[in-house]
C-alpha positions as CSV (number, residue, x, y, z in Angstrom):
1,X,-73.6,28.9,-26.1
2,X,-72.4,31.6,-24.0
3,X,-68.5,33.0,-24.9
4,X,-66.3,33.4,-22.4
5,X,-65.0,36.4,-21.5
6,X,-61.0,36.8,-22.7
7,X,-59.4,37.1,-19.5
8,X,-56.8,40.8,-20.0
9,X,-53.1,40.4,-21.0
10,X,-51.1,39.8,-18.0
11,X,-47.7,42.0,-17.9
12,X,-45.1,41.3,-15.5
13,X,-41.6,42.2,-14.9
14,X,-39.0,42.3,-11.9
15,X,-37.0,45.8,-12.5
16,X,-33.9,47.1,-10.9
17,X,-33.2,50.9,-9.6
18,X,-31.5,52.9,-12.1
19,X,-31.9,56.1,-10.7
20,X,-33.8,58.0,-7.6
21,X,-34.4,61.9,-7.8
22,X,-36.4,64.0,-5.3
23,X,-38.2,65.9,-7.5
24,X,-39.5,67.5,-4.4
25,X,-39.8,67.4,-0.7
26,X,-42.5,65.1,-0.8
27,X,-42.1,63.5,-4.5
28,X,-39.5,60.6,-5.3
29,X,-38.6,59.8,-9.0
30,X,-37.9,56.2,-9.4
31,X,-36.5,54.9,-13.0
32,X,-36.3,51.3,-13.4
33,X,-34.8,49.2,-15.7
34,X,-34.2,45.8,-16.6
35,X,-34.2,43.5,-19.9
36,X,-37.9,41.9,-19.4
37,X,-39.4,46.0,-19.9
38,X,-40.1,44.2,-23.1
39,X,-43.3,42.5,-21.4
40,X,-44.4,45.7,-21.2
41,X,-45.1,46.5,-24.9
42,X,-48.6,47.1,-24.3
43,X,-48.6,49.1,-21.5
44,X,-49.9,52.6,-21.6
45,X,-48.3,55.6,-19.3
46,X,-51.5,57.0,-16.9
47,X,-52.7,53.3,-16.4
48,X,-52.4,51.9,-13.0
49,X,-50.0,48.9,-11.6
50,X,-49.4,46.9,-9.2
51,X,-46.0,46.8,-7.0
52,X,-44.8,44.4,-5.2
53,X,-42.3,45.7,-3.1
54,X,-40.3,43.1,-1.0
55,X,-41.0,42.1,2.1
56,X,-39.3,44.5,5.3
57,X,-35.5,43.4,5.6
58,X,-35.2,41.9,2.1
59,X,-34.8,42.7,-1.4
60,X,-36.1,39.7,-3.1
61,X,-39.8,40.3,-5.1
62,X,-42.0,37.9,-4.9
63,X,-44.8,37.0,-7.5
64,X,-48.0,36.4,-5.8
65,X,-49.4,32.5,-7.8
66,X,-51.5,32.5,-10.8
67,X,-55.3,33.7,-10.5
68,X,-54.7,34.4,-6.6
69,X,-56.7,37.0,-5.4
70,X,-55.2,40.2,-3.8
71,X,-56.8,39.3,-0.3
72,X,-54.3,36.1,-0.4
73,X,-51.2,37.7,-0.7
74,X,-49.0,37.8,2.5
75,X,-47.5,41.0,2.9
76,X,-45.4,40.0,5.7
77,X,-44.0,37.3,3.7
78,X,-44.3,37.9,0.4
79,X,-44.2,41.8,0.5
80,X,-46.6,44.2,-0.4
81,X,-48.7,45.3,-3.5
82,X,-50.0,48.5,-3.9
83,X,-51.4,50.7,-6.8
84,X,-49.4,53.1,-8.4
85,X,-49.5,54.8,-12.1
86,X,-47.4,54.5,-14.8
87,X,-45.5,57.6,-15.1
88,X,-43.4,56.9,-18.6
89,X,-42.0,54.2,-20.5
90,X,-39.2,53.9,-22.7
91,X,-38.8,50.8,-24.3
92,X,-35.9,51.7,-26.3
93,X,-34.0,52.7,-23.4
94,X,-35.9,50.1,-21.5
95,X,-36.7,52.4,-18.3
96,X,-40.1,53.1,-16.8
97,X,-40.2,55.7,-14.3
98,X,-42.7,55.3,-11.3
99,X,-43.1,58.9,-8.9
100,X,-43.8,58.5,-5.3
101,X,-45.1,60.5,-2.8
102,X,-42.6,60.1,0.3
103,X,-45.1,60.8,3.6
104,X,-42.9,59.0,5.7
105,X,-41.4,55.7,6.8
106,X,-45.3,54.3,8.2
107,X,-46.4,53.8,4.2
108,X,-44.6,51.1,2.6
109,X,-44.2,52.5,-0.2
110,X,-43.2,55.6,0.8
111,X,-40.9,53.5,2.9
112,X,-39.4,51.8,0.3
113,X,-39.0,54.4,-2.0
114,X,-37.2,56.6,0.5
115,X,-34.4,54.2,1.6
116,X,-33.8,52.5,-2.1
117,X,-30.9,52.3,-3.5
118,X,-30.2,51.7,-7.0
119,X,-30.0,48.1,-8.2
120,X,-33.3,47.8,-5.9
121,X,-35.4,45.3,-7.2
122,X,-39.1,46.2,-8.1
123,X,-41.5,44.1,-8.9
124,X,-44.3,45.6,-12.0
125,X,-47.3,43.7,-12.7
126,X,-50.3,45.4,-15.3
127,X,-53.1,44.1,-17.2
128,X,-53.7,45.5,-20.6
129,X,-56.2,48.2,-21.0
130,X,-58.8,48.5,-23.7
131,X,-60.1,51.8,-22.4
132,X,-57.8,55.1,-22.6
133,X,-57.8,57.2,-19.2
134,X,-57.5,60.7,-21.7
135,X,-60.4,61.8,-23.6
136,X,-59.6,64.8,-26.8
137,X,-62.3,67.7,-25.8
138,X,-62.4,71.1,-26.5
139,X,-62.5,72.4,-22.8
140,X,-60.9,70.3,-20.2
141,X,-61.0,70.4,-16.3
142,X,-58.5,68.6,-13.7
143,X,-58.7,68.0,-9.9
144,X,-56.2,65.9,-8.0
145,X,-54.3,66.0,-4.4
146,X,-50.4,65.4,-3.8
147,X,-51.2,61.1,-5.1
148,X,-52.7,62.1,-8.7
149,X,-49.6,64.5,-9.7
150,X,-48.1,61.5,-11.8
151,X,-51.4,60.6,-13.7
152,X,-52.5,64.7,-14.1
153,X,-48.9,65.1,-15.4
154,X,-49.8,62.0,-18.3
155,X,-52.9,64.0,-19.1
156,X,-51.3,67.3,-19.4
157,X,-49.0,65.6,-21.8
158,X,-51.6,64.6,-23.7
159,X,-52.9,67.4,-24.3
160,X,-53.5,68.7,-28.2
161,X,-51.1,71.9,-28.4
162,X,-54.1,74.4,-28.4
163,X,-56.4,73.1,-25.5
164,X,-57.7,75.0,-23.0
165,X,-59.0,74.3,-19.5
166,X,-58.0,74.6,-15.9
167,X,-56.0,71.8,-13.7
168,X,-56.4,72.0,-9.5
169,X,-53.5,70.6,-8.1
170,X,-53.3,70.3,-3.9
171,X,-50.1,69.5,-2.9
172,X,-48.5,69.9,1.3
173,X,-47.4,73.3,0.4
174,X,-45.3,75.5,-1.8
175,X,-42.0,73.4,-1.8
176,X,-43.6,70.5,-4.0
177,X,-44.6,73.1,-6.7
178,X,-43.2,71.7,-9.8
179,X,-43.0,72.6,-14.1
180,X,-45.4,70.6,-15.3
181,X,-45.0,70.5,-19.4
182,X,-48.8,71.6,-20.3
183,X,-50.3,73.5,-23.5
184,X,-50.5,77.6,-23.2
185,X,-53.9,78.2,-23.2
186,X,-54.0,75.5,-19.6
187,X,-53.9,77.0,-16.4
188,X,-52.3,75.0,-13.8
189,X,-53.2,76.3,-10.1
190,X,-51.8,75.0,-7.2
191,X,-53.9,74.6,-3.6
192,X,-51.5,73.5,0.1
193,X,-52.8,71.7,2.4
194,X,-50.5,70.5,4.6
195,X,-52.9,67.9,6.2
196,X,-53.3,65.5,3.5
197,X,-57.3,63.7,3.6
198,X,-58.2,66.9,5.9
199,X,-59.7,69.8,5.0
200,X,-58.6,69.9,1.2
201,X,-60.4,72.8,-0.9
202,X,-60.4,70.6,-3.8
203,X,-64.1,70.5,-3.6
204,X,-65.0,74.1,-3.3
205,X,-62.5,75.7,-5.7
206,X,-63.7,72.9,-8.4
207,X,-67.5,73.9,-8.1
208,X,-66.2,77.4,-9.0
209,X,-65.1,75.9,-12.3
210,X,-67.2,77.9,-15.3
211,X,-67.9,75.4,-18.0
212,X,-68.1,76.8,-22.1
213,X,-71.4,76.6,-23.4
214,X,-70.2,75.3,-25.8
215,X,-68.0,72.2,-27.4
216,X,-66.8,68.9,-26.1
217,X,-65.9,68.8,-22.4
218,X,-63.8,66.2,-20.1
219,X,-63.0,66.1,-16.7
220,X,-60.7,64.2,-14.5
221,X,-60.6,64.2,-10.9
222,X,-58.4,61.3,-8.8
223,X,-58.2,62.5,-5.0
224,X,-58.7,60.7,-1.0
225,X,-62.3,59.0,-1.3
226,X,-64.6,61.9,0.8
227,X,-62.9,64.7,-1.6
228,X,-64.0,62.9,-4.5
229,X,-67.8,62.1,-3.3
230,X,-68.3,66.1,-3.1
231,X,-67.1,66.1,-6.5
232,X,-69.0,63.5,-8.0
233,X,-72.1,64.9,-6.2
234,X,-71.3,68.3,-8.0
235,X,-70.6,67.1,-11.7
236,X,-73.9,65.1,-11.3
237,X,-76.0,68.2,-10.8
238,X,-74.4,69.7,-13.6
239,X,-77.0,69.7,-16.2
240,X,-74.6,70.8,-19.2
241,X,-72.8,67.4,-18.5
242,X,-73.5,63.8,-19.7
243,X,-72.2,61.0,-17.7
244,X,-69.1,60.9,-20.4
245,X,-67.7,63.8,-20.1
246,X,-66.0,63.1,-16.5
247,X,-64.4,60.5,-14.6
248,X,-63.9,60.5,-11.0
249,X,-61.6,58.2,-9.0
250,X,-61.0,57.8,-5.2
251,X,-57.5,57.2,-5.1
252,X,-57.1,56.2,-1.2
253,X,-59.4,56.8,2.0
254,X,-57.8,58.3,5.0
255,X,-56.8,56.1,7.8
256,X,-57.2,52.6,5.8
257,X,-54.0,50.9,4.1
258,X,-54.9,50.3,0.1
259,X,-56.0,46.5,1.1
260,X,-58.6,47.3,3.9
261,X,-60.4,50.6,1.3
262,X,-60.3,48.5,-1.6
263,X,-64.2,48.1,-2.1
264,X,-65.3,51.1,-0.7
265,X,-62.9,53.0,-3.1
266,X,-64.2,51.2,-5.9
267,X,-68.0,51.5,-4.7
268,X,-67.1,55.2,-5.4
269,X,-65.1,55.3,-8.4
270,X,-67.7,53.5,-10.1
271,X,-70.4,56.2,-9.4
């Protein structure tokens, strides 16, 4: 008799606003609170959630039903869900923080996080994870553009205090450098492009990457969906690489909305 399959841990909150910081230009830091953070015992900072942010002219979140799929929900209605990572959690001081790019008021998220104000509700949904996004190597190598920042930044905390390796970071330009906390012997460059989803060098300054001959290896890359297929086409042809040493995720697709690049994102994060 075949088992079925344990459906993953469900996680859900509504949070308030506790506090909003710029951390740049283009980089909002939202902290949330709220007593039902408890749900989120099993969550783990790097892994993606969902946010349901309310619907355009009101503040109230509302919890899509049961087992409806993602393509049901009514944004105009209901508000909209999108993807975003898990930037810390403290359950002691019950606050998880959530960073945002801020590209303007046509993103709703970026909408959102630009005009809220604190005691803002939030809505946080996340499914337990089994798998850990960071792998311990020797030798580690990181890619991302301006909408991996938060999930580079978990890595680099990660980090055993004597790694080594190289992060890429493409950001709009030289206002949204930041300190990243990150282990000596890791060298953190920073690329501009001030055209996000055109023309990023991500690419071609990762296949410039010289990998050790030697020890354990991971790689991370999380960019816009073409950026990542150049990359993915690369670490394949890399001989001294076995399928688990990298993982490579389109993060968004330029000129779709998160709902209409779903498949094709996932079509290529699963290479």
């Amino acid at each position: 008799m075949k088992q079925e399959k344990m459906k993953p841990e469900l996680m859900r909150a509504v949070l308030t606003i506790k506090s909003k910081t710029f951390l740049s230009p283009h980089y909002i830091s939202v902290v949330l609170e709220g007593e039902d953070l408890k749900n989120f015992k099993n969550a783990e900072v790097g892994d993606n959630n969902k946010l349901l942010i309310p619907a355009r002219g009101t503040k109230t979140v509302i919890f899509p039903a049961p087992g409806a799929a993602a393509s049901t929900h009514n944004e105009a209605a209901a508000g909209v869900m999108r993807t975003y990572t898990l930037r810390n959690l403290n359950l002691e001081k019950q606050e998880m923080t959530i960073e945002f790019v801020a590209h303007g008021e046509e993103g709703p998220a970026s909408a959102w996080a630009i005009s809220a104000e604190i005691g803002d509700q939030l809505g946080v949904m996340m499914k337990k994870k089994e798998k850990k996004i960071f792998q311990r190597a020797d030798w580690y190598l990181f890619a991302g553009d301006h909408t991996a920042l938060p999930v580079i930044s978990v890595l680099l905390e990660s980090m055993q205090d004597d790694a080594i390796g190289e992060v890429l970071i493409e950001v709009q330009g030289p206002e949204d450098v930041m300190e990243l906390k990150h282990p000596a012997g890791v060298n953190v460059v920073w690329l501009f492009n001030p055209t996000p989803g055109l023309g990023s060098s991500l690419p071609e300054v990762f296949r410039w990457a010289k990998f050790p001959s030697h020890g354990t290896k991971f790689l991370f890359a999380a960019a816009e969906s073409q950026a990542i297929i150049e990359i993915q086409h690369f670490l394949r042809a890399q001989p001294e690489l076995s399928r688990n040493d990298w993982k490579a995720y389109s993060y968004w697709k330029l000129g779709q909305s998160e709902n209409q690049s779903a498949e094709a994102r996932r079509l290529v994060s699963k290479q």
